[in-house]
VEXPAVEX-287460 format. One record per atom (N, C-alpha, C, O): atom name; residue number from 1; x, y, z; residue in three letters. Coordinates in Angstrom, 1 decimal, decimal comma, always signed. Layout:
ATOM atom   n     c1     c2     c3 res
ATOM   CA NUM      X      Y      Z ALA
...
# end
This chain:
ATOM atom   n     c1     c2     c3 res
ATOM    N   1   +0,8   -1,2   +0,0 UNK
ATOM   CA   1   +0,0   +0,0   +0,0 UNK
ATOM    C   1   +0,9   +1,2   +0,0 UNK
ATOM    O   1   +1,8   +1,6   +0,7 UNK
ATOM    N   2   +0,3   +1,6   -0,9 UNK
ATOM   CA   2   +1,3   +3,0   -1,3 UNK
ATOM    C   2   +0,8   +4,5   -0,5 UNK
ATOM    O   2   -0,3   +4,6   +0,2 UNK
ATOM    N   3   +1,6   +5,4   -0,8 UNK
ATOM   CA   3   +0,8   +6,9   +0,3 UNK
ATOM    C   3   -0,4   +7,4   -0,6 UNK
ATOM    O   3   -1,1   +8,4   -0,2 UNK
ATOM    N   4   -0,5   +7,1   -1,3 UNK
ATOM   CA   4   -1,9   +7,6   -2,6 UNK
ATOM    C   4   -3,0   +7,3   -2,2 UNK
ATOM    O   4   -4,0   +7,9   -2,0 UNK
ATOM    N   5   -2,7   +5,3   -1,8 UNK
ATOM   CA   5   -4,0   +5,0   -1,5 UNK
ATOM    C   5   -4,4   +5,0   +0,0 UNK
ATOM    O   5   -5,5   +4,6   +0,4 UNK
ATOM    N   6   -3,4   +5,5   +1,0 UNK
ATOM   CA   6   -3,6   +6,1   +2,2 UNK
ATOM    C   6   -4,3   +7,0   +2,1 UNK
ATOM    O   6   -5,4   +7,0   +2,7 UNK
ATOM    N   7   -4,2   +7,9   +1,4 UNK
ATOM   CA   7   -4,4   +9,4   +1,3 UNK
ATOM    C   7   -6,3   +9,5   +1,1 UNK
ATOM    O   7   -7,0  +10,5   +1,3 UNK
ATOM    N   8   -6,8   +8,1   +0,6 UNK
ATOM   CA   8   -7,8   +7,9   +0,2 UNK
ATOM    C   8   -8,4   +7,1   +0,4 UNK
ATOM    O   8   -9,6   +7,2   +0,0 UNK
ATOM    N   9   -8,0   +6,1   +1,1 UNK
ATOM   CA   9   -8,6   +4,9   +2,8 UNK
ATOM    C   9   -9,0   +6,1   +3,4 UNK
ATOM    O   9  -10,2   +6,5   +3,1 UNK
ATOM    N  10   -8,1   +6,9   +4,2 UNK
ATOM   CA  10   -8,6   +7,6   +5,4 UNK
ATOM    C  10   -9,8   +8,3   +5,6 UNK
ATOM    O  10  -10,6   +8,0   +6,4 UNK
ATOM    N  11   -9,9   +9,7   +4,3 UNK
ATOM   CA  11  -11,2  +10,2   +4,3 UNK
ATOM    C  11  -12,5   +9,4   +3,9 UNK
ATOM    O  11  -13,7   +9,7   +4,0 UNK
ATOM    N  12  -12,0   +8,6   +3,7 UNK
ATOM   CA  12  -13,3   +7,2   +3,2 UNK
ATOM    C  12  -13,7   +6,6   +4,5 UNK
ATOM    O  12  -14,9   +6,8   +4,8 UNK
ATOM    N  13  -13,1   +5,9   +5,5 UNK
ATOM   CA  13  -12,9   +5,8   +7,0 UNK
ATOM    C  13  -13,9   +7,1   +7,5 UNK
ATOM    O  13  -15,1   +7,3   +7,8 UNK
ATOM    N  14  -12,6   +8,2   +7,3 UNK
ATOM   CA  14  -13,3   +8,8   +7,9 UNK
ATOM    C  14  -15,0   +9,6   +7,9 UNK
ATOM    O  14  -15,6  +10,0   +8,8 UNK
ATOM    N  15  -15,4   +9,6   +6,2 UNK
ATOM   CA  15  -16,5   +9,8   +5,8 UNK
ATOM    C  15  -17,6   +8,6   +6,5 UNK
ATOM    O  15  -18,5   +8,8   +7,4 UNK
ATOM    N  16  -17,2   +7,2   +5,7 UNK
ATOM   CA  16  -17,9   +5,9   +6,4 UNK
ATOM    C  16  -18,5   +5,9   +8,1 UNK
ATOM    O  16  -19,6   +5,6   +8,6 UNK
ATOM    N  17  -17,4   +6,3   +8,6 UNK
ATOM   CA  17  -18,0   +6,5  +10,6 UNK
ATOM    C  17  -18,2   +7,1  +11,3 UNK
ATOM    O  17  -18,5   +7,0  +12,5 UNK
ATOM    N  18  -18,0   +8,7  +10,4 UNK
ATOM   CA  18  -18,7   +9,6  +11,1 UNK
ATOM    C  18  -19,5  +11,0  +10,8 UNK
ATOM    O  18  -20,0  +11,9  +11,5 UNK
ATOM    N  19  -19,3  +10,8   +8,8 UNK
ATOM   CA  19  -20,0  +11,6   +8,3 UNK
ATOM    C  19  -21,5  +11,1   +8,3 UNK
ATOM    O  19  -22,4  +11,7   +8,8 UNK
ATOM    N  20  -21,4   +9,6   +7,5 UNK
ATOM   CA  20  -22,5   +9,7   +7,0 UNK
ATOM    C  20  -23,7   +8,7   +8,0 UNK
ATOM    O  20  -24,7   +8,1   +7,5 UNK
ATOM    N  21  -23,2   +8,7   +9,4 UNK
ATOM   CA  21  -24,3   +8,2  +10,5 UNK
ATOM    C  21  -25,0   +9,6  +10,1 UNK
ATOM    O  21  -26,0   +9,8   +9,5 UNK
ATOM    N  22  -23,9  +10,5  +10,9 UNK
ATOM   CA  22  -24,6  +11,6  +11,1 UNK
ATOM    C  22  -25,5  +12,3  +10,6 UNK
ATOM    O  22  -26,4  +13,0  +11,0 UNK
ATOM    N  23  -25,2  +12,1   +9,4 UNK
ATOM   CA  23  -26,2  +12,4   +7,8 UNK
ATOM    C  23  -27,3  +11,8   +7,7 UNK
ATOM    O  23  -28,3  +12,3   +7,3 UNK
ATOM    N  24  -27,2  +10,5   +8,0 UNK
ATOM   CA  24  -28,3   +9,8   +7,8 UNK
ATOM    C  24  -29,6  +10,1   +8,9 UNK
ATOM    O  24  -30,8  +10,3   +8,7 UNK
ATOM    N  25  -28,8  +10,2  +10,1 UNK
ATOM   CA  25  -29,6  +10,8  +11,3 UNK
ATOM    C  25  -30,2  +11,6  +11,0 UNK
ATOM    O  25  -31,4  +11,4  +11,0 UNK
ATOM    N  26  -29,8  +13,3  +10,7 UNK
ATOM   CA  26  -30,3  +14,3  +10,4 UNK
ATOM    C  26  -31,3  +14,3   +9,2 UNK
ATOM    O  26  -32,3  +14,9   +9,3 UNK
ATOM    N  27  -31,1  +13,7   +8,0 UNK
ATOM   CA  27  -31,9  +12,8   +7,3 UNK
ATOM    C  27  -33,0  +12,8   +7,5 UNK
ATOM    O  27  -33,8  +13,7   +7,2 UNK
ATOM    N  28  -33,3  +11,2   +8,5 UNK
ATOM   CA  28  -34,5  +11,1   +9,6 UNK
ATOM    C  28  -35,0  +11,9  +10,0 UNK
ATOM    O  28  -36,1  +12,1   +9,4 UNK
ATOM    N  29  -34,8  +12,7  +11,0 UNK
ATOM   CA  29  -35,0  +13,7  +11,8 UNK
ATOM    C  29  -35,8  +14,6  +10,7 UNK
ATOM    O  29  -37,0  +14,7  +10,8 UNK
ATOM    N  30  -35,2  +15,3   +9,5 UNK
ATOM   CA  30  -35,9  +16,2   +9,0 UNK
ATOM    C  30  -37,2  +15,5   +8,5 UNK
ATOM    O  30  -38,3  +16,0   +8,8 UNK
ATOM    N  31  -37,2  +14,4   +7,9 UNK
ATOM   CA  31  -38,3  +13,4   +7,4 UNK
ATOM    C  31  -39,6  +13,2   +8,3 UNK
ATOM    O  31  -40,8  +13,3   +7,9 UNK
ATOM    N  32  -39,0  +12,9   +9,9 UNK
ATOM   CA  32  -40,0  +12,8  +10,5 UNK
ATOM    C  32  -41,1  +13,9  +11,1 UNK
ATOM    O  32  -42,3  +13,8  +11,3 UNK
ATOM    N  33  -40,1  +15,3  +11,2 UNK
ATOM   CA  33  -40,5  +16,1  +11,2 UNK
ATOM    C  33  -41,6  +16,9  +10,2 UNK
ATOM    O  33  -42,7  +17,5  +10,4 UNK
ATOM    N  34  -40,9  +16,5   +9,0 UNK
ATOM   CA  34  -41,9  +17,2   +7,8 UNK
ATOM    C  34  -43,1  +15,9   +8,0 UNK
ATOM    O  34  -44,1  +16,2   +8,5 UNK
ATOM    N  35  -43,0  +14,8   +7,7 UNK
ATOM   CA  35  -44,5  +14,4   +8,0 UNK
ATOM    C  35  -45,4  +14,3   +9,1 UNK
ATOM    O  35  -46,6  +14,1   +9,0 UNK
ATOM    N  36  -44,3  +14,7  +10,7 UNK
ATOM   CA  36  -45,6  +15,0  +11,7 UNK
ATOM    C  36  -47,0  +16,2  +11,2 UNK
ATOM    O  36  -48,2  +16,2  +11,2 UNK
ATOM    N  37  -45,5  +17,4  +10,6 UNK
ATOM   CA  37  -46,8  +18,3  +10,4 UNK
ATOM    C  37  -47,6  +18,3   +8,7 UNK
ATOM    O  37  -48,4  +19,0   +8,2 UNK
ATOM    N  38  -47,0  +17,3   +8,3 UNK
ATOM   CA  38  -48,3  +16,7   +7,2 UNK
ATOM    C  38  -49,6  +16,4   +7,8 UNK
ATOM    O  38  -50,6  +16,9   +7,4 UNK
ATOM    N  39  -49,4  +15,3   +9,2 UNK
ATOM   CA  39  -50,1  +14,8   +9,3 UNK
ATOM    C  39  -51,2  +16,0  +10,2 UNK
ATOM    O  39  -52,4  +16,1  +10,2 UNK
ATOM    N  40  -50,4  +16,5  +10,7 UNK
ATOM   CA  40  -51,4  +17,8  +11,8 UNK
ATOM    C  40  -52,1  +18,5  +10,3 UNK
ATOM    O  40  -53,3  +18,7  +10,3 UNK
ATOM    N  41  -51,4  +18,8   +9,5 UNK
ATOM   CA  41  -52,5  +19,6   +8,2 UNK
ATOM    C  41  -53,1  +18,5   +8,0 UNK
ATOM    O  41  -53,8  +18,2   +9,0 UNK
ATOM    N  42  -53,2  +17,6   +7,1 UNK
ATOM   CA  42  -54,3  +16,6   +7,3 UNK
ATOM    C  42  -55,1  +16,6   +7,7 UNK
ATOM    O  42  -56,2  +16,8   +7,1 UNK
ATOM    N  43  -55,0  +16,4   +9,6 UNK
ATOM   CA  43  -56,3  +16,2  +10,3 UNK
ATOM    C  43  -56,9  +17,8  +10,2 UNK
ATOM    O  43  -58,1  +18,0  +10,3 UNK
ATOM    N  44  -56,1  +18,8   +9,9 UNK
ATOM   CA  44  -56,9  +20,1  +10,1 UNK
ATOM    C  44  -57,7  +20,1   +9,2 UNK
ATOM    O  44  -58,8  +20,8   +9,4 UNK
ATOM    N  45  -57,3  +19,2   +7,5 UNK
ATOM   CA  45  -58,0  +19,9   +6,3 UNK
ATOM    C  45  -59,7  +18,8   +6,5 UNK
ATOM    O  45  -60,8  +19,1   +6,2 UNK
ATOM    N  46  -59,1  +17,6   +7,2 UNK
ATOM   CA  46  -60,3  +16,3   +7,4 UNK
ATOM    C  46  -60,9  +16,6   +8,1 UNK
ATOM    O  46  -61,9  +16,0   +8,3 UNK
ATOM    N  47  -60,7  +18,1   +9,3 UNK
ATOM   CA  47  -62,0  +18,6  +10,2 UNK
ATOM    C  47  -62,8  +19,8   +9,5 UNK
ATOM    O  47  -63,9  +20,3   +9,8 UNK
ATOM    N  48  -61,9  +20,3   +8,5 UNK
ATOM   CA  48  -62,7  +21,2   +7,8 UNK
ATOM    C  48  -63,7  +20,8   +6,4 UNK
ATOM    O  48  -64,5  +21,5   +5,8 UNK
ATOM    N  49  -63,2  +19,7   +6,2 UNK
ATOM   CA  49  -63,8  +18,8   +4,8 UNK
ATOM    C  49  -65,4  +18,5   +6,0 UNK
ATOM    O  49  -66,5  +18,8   +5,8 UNK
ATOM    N  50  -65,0  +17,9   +6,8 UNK
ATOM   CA  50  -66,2  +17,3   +7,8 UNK
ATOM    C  50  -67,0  +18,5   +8,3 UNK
ATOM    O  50  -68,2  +18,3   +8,3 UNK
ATOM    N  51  -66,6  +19,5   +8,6 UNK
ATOM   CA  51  -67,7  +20,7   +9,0 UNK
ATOM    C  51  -68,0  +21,4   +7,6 UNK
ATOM    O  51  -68,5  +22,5   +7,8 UNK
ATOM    N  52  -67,8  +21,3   +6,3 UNK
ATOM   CA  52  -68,4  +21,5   +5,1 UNK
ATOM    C  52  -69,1  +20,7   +4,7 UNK
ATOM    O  52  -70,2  +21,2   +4,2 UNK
ATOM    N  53  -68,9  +19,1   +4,7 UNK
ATOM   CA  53  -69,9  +18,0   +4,7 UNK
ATOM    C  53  -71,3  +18,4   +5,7 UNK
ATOM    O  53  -72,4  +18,5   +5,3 UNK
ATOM    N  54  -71,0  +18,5   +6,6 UNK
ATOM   CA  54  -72,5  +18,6   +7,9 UNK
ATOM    C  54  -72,9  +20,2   +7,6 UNK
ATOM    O  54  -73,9  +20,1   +6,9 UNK
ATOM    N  55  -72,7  +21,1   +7,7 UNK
ATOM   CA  55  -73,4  +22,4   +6,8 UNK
ATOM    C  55  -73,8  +22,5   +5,3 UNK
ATOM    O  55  -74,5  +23,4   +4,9 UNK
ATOM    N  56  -73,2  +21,3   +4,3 UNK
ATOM   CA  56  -74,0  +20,8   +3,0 UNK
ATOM    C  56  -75,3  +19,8   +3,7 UNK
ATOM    O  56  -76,4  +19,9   +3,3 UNK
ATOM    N  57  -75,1  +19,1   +4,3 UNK
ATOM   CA  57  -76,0  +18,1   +5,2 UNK
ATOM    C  57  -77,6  +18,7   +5,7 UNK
ATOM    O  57  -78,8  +18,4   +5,5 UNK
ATOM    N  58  -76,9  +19,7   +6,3 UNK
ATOM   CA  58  -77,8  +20,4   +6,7 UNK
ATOM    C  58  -79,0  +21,6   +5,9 UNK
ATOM    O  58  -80,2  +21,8   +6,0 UNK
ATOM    N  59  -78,0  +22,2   +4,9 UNK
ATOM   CA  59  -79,1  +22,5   +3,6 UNK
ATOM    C  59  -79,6  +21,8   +2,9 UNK
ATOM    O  59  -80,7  +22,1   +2,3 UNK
ATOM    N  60  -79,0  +20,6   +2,8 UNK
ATOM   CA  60  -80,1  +19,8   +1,5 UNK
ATOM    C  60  -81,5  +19,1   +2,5 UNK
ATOM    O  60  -82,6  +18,7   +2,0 UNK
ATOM    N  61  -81,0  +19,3   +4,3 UNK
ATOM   CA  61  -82,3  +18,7   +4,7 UNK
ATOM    C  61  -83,5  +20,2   +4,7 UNK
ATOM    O  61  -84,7  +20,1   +4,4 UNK
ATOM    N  62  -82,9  +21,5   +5,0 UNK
ATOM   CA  62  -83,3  +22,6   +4,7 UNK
ATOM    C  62  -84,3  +22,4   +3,7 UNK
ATOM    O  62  -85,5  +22,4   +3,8 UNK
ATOM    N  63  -83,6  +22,3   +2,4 UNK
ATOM   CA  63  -84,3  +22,7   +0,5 UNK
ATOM    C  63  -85,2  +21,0   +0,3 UNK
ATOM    O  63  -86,0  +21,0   -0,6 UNK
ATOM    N  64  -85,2  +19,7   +1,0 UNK
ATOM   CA  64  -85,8  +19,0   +1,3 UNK
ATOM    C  64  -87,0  +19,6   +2,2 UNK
ATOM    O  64  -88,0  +19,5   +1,6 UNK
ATOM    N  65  -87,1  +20,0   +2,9 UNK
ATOM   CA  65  -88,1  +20,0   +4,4 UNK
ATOM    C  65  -89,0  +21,4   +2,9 UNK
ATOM    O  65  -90,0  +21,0   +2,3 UNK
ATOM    N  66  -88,7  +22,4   +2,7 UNK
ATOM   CA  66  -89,2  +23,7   +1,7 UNK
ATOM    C  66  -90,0  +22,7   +0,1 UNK
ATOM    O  66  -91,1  +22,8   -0,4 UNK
ATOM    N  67  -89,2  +22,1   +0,0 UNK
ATOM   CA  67  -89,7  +21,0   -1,3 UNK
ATOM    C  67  -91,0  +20,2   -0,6 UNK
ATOM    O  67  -92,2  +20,3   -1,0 UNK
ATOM    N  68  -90,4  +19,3   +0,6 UNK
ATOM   CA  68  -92,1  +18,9   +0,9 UNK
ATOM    C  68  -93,1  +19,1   +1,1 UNK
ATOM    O  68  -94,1  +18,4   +1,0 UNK
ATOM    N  69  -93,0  +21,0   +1,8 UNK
ATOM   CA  69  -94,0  +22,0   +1,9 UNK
ATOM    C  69  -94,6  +22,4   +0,6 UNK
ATOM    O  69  -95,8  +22,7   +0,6 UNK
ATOM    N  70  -94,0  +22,5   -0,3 UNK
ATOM   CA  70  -94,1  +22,9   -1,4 UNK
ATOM    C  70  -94,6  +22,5   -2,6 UNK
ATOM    O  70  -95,5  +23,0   -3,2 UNK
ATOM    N  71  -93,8  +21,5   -2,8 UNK
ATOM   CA  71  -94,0  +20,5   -3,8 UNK
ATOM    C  71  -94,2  +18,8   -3,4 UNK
ATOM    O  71  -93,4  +18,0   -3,8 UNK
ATOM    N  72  -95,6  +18,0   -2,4 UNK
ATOM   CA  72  -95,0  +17,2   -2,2 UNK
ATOM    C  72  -95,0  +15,9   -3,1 UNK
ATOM    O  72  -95,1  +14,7   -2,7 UNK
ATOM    N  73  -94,9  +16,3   -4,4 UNK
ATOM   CA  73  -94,7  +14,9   -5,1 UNK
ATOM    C  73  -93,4  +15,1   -5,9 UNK
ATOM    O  73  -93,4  +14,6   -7,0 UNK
ATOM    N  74  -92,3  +15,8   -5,2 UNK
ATOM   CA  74  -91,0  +16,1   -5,8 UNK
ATOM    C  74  -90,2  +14,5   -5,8 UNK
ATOM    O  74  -89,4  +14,0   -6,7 UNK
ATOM    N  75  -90,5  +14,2   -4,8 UNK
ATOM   CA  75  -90,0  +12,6   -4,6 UNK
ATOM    C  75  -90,0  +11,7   -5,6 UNK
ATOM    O  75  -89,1  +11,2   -6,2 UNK
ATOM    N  76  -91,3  +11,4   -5,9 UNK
ATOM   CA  76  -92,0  +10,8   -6,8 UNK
ATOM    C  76  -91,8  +10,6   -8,4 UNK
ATOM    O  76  -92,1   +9,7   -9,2 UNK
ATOM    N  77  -91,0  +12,1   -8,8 UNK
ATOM   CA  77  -91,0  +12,4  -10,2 UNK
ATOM    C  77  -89,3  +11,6  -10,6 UNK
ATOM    O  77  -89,1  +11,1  -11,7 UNK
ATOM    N  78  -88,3  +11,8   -9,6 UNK
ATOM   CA  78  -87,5  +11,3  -10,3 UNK
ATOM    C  78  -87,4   +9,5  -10,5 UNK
ATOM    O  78  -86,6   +9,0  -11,2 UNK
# end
């Protein structure tokens, strides 16, 4: 083994045990972090998809309840 390929073991060593744990670690870390707050937007957008579902809910029983006053053979026609 010649001094050339010393020169190029070492930083390899040295990359191998203690660059790239640490890289990998921090890695993770950012990963897990960006999907916790995926998941927090998520549940925020699935409570606001759900309180637009139940106030559409609530008009069609609205424009139902005005139709059976109204018209009550609306049911029937389609």
């Amino acid at each position: 083994m010649g001094l050339d390929s010393q020169i190029i073991i070492v930083p390899m060593i040295l990359f191998l045990t203690v660059v790239m744990p640490i890289w990998i670690v921090f890695h993770y870390v950012t990963v897990w972090k960006r999907e916790r707050r995926q998941r927090h937007h998520d549940k925020s957008s699935y409570l606001d998809l759900q309180q637009q579902a139940e106030r559409m809910e609530d008009r069609l029983d609205a424009i139902e309840s005005i139709l059976d006053t109204d018209a009550p053979e609306w049911r029937s026609r389609s």
